[in-house]
N, C-alpha and C positions, 0 to 999 in steps of 0.2 A: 827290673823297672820298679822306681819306689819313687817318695817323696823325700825332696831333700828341703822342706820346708811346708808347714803349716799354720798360718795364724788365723787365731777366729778375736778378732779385736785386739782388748787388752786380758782376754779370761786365758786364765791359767790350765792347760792343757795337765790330765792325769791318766797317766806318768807322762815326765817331760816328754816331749817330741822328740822321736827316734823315729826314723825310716823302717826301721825293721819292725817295729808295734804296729799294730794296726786297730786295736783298740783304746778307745780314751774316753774319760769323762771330764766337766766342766759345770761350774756353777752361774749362773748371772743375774742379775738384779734388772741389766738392760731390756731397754725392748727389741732391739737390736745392735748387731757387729758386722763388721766387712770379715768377708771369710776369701784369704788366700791361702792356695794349695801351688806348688812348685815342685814338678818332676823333678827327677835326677837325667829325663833323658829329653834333652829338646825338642824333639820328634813327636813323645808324647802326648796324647790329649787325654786333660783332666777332665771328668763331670763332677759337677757337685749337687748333692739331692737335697732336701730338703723332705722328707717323705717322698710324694708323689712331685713334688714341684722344682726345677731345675733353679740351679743359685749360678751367677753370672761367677767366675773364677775372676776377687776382688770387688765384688758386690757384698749388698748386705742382707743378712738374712732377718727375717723376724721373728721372735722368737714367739712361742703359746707356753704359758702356764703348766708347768710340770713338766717332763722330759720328751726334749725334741731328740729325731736320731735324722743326724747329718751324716749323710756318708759321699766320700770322696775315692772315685773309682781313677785309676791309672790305666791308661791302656795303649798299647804300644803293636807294633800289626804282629805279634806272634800271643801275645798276651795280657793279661790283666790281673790290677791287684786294689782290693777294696779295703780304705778303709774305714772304721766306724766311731764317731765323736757321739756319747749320748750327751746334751747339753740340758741341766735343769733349771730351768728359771724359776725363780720366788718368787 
């Protein structure tokens, strides 16, 4: 169970988006991006976090001033797989 897609706006995911990473970073200037996350298994339910704060899957997040960590968990009824986008705003 992986992601077979991840966008957070138009910021540039590092390293490209692979299913099989599960770590990335990202730079932005915005105050915010809509962030989609797409299993590989339609069953699956995404969360998306935001720190402590839940991000609608296709909503937008807001970003704070220096490095946010978004992380997007997979979870399917035998297992789970997390992964982690630091994003740094300027």
């Amino acid at each position: 169970m992986t992601l077979s897609g991840l966008e957070i706006g138009s910021l540039t995911l590092d390293p490209a988006f692979d299913g099989a990473v599960v770590e990335y970073t990202a730079e932005t200037t915005n105050d915010a991006d809509a962030v989609t996350a797409t299993a590989t298994d339609e069953n699956a339910e995404v969360a998306i976090m935001l720190g402590e704060t839940e991000i609608e899957n296709g909503g937008d997040v807001t970003w704070a001033a220096g490095e946010n960590a978004l992380t997007i968990t997979v979870t399917n009824e035998t297992a789970s797989k997390v992964y982690t986008v630091t994003v740094t705003k300027s």
